[in-house]
C-alpha positions in Angstrom: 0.1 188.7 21.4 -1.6 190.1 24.4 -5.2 189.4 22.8 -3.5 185.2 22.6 -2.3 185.5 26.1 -5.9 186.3 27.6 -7.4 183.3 25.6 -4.3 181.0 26.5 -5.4 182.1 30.3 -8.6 181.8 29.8 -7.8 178.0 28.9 -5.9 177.9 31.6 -8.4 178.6 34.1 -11.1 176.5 32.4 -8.6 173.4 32.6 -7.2 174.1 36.2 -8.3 171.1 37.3 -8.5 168.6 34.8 -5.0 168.9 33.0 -3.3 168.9 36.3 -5.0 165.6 36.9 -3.9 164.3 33.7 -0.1 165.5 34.0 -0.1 164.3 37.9 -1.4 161.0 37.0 1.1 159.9 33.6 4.0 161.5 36.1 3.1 159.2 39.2 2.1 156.1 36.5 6.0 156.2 35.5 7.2 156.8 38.6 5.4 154.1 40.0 6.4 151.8 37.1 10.2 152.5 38.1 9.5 151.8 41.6 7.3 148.3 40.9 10.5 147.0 38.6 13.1 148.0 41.2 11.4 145.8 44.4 9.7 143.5 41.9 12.1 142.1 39.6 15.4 143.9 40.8 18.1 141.5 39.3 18.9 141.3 35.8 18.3 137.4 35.7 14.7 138.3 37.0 13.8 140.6 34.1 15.3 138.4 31.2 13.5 135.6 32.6 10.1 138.3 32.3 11.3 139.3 28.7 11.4 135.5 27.3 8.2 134.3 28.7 7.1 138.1 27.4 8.2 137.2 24.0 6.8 133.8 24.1 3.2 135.4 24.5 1.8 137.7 22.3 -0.6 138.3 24.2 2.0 140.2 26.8 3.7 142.0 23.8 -0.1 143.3 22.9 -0.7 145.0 26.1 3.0 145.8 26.9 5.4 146.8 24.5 8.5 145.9 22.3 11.1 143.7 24.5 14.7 145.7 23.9 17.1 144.4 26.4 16.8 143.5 30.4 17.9 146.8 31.3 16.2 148.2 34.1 15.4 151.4 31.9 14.4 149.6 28.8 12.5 147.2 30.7 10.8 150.0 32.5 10.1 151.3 28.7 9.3 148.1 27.5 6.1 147.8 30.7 5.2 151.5 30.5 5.9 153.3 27.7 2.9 152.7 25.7 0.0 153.3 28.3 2.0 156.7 28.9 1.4 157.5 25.1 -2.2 156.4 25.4 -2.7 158.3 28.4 -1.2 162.0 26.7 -2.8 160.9 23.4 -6.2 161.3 25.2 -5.8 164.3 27.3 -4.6 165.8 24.2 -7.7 165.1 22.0 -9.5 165.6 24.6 -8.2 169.0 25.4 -8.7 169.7 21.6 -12.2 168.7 20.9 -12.9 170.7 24.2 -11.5 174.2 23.3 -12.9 173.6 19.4 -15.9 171.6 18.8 -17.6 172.0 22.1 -17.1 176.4 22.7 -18.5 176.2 18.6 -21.7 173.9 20.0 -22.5 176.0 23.7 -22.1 179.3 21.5 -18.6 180.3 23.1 -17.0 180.3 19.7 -18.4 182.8 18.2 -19.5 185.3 21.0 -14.9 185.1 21.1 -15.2 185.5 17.5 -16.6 188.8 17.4 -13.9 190.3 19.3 -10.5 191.1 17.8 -9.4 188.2 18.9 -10.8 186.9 15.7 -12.0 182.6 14.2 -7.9 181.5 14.0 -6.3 183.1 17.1 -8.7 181.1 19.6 -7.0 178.0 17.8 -3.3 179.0 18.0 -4.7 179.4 21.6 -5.8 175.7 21.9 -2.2 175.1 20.6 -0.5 176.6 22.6 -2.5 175.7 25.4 -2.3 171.6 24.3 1.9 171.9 23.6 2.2 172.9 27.2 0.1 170.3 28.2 2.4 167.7 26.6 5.9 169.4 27.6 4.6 169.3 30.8 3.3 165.8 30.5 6.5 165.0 29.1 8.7 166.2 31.8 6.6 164.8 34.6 7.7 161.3 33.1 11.2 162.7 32.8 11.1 163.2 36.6 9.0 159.9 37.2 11.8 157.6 35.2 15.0 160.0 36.8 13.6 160.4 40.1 14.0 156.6 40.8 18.0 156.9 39.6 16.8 155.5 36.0 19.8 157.1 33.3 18.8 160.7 32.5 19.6 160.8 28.8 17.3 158.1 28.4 14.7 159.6 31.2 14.6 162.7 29.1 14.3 160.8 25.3 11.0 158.7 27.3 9.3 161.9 28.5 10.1 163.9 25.3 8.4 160.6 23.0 5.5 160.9 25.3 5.3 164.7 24.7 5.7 164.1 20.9 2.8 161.3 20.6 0.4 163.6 22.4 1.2 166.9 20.3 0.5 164.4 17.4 -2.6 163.4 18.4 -3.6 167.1 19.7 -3.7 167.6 15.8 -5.7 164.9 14.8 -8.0 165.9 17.5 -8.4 169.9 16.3 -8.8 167.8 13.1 -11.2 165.7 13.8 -13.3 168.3 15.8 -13.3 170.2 11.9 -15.0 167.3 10.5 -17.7 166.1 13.1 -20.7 168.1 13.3 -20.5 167.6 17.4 -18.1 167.0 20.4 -19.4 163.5 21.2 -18.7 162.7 17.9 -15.7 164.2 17.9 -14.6 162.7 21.1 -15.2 159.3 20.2 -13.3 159.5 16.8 -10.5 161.1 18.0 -10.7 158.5 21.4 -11.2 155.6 18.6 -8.3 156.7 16.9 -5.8 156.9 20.3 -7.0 153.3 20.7 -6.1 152.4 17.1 -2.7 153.6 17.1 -2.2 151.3 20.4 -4.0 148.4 19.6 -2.0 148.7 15.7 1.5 149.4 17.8 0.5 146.3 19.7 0.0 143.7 16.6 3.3 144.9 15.0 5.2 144.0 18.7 3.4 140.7 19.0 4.6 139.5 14.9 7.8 140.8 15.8 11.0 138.7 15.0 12.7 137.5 18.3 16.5 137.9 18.9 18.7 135.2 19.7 19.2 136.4 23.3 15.9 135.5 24.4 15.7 139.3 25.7 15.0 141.8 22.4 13.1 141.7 19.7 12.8 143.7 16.0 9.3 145.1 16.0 6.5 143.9 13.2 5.8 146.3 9.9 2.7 147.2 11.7 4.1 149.5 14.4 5.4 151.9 11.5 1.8 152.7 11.2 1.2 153.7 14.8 2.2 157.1 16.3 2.8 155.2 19.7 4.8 152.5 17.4 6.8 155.6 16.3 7.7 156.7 19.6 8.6 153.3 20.8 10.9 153.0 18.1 13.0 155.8 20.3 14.6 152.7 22.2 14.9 155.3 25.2 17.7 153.5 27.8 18.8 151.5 24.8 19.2 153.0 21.8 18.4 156.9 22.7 17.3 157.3 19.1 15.2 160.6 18.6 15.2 160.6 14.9 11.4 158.6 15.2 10.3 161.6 16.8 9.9 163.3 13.4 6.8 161.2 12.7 4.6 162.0 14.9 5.4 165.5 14.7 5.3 165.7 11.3 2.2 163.9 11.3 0.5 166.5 14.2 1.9 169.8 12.4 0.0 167.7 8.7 -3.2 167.6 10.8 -3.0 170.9 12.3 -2.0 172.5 9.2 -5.4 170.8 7.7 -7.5 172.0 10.6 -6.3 175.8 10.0 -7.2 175.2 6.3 -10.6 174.2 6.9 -11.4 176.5 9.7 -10.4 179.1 7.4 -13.1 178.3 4.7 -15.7 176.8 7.1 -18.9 178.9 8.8 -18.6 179.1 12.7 -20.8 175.8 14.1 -20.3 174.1 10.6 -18.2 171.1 9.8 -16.7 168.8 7.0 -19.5 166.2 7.8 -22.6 168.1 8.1 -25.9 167.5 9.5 -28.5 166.4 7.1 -31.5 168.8 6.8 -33.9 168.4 10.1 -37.7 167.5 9.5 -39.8 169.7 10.4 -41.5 167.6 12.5 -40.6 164.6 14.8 -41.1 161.1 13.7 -43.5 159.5 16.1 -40.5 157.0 16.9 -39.7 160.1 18.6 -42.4 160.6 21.2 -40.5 158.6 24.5 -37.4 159.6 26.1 -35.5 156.2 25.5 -35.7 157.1 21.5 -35.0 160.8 22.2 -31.7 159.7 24.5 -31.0 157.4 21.4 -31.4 160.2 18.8 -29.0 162.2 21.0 -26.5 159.7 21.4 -26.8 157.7 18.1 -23.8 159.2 16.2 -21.5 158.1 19.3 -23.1 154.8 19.8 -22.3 153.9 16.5 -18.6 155.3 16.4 -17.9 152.5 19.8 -19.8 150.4 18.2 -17.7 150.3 15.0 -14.5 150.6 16.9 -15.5 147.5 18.8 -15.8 146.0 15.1 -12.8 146.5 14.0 -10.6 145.4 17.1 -12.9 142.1 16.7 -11.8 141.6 13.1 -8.0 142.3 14.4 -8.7 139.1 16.9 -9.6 137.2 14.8 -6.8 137.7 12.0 -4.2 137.2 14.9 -4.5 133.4 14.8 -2.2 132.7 11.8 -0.3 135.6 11.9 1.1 134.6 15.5 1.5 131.4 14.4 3.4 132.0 11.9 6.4 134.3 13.7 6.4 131.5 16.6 9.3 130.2 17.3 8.7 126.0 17.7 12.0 125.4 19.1 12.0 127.3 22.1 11.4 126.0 25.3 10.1 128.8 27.0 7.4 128.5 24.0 7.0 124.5 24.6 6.3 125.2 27.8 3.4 127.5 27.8 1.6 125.9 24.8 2.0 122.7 27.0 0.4 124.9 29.8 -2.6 126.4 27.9 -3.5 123.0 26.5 -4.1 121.6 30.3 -6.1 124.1 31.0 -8.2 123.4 27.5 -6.8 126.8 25.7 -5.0 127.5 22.5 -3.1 130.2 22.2 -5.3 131.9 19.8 -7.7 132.7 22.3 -5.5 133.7 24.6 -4.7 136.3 22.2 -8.1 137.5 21.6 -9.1 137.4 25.4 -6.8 139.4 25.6 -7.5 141.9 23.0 -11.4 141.3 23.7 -10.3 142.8 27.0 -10.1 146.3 25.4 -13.0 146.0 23.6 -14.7 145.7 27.3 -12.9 148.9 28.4 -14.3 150.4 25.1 -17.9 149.0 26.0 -17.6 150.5 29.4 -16.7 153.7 27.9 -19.6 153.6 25.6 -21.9 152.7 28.9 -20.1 155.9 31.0 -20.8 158.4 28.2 -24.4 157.6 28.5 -24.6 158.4 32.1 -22.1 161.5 31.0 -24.9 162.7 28.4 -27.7 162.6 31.4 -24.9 165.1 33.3 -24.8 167.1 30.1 -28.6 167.5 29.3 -29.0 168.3 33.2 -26.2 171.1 32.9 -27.4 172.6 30.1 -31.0 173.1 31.2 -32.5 171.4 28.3 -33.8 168.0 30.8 -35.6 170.7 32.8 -37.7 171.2 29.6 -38.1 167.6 28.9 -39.2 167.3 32.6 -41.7 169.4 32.0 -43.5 167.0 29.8 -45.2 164.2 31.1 -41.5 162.5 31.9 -40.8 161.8 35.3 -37.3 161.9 37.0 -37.0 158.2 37.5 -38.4 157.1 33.4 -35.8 159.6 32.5 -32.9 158.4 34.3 -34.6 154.3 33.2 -34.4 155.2 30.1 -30.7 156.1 29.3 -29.8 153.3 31.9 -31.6 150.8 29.2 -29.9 152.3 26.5 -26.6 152.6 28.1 -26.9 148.6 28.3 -28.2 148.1 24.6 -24.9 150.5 23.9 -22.6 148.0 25.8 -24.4 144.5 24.1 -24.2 146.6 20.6 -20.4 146.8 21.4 -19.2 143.8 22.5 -21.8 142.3 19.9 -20.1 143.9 16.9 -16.6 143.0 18.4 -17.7 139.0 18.7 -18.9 138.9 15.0 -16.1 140.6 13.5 -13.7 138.0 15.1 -16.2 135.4 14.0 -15.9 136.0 10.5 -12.2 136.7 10.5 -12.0 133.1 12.2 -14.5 131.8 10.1 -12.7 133.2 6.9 -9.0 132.2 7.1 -10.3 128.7 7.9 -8.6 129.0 11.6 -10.4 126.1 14.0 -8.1 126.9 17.1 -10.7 128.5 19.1 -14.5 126.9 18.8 -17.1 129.4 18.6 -18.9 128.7 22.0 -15.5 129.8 23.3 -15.7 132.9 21.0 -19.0 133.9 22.5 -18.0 132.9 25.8 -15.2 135.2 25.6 -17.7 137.8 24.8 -19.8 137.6 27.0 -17.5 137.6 29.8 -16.6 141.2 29.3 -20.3 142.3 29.5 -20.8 142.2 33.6 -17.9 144.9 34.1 -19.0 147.1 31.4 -22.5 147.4 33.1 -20.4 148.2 36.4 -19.3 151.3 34.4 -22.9 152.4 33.6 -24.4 151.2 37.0 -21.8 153.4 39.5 -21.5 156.4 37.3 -25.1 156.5 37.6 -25.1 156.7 41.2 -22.7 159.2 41.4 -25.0 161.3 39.1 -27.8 161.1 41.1 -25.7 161.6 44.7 -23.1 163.9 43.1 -24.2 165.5 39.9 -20.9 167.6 39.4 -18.9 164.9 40.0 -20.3 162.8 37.1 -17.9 163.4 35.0 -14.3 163.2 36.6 -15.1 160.5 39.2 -16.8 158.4 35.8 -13.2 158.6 33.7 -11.0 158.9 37.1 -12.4 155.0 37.5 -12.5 153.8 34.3 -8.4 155.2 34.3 -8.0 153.0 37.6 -9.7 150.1 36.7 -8.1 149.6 33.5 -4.5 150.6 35.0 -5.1 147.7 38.0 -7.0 145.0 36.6 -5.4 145.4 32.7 -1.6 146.3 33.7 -1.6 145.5 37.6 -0.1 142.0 37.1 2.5 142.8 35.0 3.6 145.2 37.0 3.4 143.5 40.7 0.6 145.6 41.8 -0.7 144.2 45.1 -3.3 141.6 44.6 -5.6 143.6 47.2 -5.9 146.8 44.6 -6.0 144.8 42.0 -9.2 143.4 42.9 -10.5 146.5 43.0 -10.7 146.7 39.3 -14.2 144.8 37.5 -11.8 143.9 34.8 -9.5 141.7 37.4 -12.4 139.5 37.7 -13.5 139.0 34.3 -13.4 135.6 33.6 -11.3 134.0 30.7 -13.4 131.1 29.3 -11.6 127.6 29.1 -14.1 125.2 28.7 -16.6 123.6 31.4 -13.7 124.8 34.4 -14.2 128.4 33.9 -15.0 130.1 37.0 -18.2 132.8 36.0 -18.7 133.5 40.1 -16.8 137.2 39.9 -19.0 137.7 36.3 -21.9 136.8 38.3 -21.0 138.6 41.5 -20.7 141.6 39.1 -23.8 141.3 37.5 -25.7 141.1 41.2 -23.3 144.7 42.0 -24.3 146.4 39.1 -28.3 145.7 39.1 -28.3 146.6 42.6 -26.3 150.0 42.4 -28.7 150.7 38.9 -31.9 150.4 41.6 -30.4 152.3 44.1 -29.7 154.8 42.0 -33.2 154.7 40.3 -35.2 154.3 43.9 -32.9 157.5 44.6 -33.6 159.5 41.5 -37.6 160.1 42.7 -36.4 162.4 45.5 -33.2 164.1 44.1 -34.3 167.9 42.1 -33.3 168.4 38.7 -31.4 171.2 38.1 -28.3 172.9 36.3 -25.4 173.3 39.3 
């Protein structure tokens, strides 16, 4: 026990600034949330009338949640609930791949292992180290939701179904960190996955079967297969059901259970998916340090790039399935088809502007953990050595700036085709495919934001690479992505690259923010270049 109690500490101090970030932020996110509904839409009649255009638009359900009353509680839920689960799911893996994968690939690992502390106790550790993390997480929503006067019973059922949802995925991520050879990899699976579960949770709300109150709904079959579906189907505020919460946690102890198995039988910086055998010697494709940076970050490339694949082929399979759970005799419905046709859009592709809105938050992810791999490589020492070849600073920094750019156009590329051929396929004409490209391209000038600003950070502020890189992708998808819904002030909003991403609708679309964004991101990319030639390399 005491030989567990160092290495919990020792966690402890390693996180002492990241996992209170995490905690502080999901806390203030729903207390914030509770605050926003009570100025914003205050009266009952207010938030019914929210919940049936809501339920009239999919495309709401996808981002938001599953409509269950005009409570101010389960309306709170219904705007909240599943970014909170998003958020814990990825501190969680996060937390995982970072006390697993990532000691196994700097070495840490096994210098621990050769104490008494032994190969299993540093992953109880990680457990118990990632279970605090959650109740904590789960207690600062508690206090968010109650603080504001929201009913306790169903405060405390919200906080405890955020907890739950991150201790699953804290056990898919010590998983997943078995299996892949390396912590990128690992990161971006288990990230992919956190993603999955609330894009799936999403599609099962938006072919949900409306009630006849205009206000709830009975969620699709999809959200059975979603860990955030599961903790949605809680009804905190009204229902209080916590008979859900056995799936996720069923599902987390499975995958923790699993990773103890393998870790048992498995050599210390092995994995499930192993490395092939390495040449021994480099392919001349080899000899620049664009292809090195791609050699590096292939295996991640690829994992965004196949996650933006599969959310395409989801947009594009929407079409029918919304059309057939709509409801043709309601008004509210009437009303906004009638709306989207005068301004030249069906609502097919408002669905999948919508949903091609994620895929250009995963396309600036891909572009930040580019710049994040420069950080690494400059930490570690090992871009000293490269330096000393005949590299220069500013080809270096070039060179994963190109690449970062290929990443994001590889992205959003994969996401277009897959909704092409899903379109294509079922034989669904509602949205042309100049629109469908349109779409896509529109998501490409705030990705490149993501690669362009990180990267001036990293040559102004190495050691702040990292944090300030997520800390504004978290912002800028919370105001431009959620702001709206939940009354944010225009002003902040527009401090988000994703509030001015354009939504194509034929020859009236406005491109002058895409443009704007593109002229902000190639400038910041040459500052940061023309800056690079004087800044030293080193590892602090």
């Amino acid at each position: 026990m005491g030989v567990l109690l160092i290495l919990w500490r020792q966690r402890l101090r390693r996180d002492r600034w990241q996992l209170p970030c995490w905690i502080l932020v999901i806390g203030a996110f729903a207390l914030f949330a509770v605050s926003v509904v009570s100025s914003t839409y205050g009266t009952a009649a207010s938030r019914s009338e929210i919940l049936q255009v809501a339920i009239a638009t999919p495309a709401i359900l996808m981002l938001r949640g599953l409509p269950r009353g005009a409570d101010q509680g389960a309306f709170t839920f219904f705007l909240i609930y599943a970014f909170l689960a998003l958020l814990a799911g990825l501190m969680s893996t996060f937390l995982a791949v970072r006390h697993s994968r990532a000691d196994e690939e700097t070495g840490g690992a096994e210098l621990v292992a050769a104490t008494p502390a032994g190969r299993l106790l540093p992953n109880t550790a990680t457990v118990l180290h990632g279970t605090a993390a959650n109740v904590l997480a789960g207690l600062a929503v508690f206090g968010g939701f109650a603080a504001r006067g929201l009913d306790p019973q169903g405060s405390l059922l919200a906080g405890t179904a955020t907890g739950a949802v991150g201790l699953c995925f804290l056990g898919m991520g010590l998983l997943v960190a078995q299996c892949m050879g390396t912590s990128r990899g690992a990161n971006g699976v288990s990230a992919a996955l956190v993603v999955l579960a609330y894009v799936v949770r999403g599609i099962g709300d938006a072919t949900g079967t409306p009630h006849s109150d205009g206000t709830t709904m009975t969620e699709g079959a999809a959200s059975w297969f979603s860990p955030i579906g599961w903790g949605q189907q809680t009804f905190a505020f009204s229902g209080n059901r916590a008979w859900p919460l056995l799936l996720p946690l069923g599902l987390g102890a499975a995958c923790l259970t699993a990773a103890w198995l393998i870790l048992r039988v498995r050599d210390t910086g092995d994995s499930v998916w192993g490395d092939r055998p390495a040449r021994t010697s480099a392919r001349a494709g080899l000899n620049s340090p664009v292809a090195l940076a791609l050699r590096l970050q292939s295996g991640s490339i690829l994992g965004w790039g196949l996650s933006g694949l599969a959310l395409g082929l989801l947009a594009g399979s929407l079409g029918k399935a919304i059309a057939a759970v709509d409801n043709p005799g309601s008004g509210i419905t009437a009303a906004l088809r009638a709306m989207l046709r005068s301004q030249g859009i069906s609502l097919t592709q408002l669905m999948v502007s919508v949903l091609f809105s994620i895929a250009g938050v995963l396309a600036a992810a891909c572009a930040l953990q580019a710049v994040i791999r420069l950080r690494q490589e400059e930490a570690s020492g090992t871009a000293e050595l490269l330096l000393a070849a005949p590299v220069g600073r500013v080809r270096w920094l070039a060179g994963y700036l190109a690449l970062g750019a290929l990443a994001v156009v590889l992205v959003l590329g994969l996401a277009g085709v897959g909704a092409w051929a899903t379109l294509t396929g079922s034989g669904d004409e509602s949205m042309p495919a100049d629109a469908l490209w349109q779409t896509v391209l529109a998501q490409l000038p705030a990705a490149l934001l993501y690669l362009a600003v990180p990267a001036l950070v990293f040559v102004l502020w190495p050691a702040a690479t990292i944090a300030a890189g997520w800390v504004l992708l978290g912002l800028g998808v919370f105001l431009g992505i959620f702001g709206g819904m939940l009354g944010i002030d225009q002003g902040l909003r527009d401090l988000s690259p994703f509030t001015h991403t354009p939504v194509p609708h034929g020859d009236a679309t406005d491109w002058s923010g895409a443009w704007w964004m593109l002229a902000i991101a190639g400038a910041v990319a040459c500052l940061a270049v023309l800056v690079m030639r004087r800044r030293e390399v080193g590892t602090a």
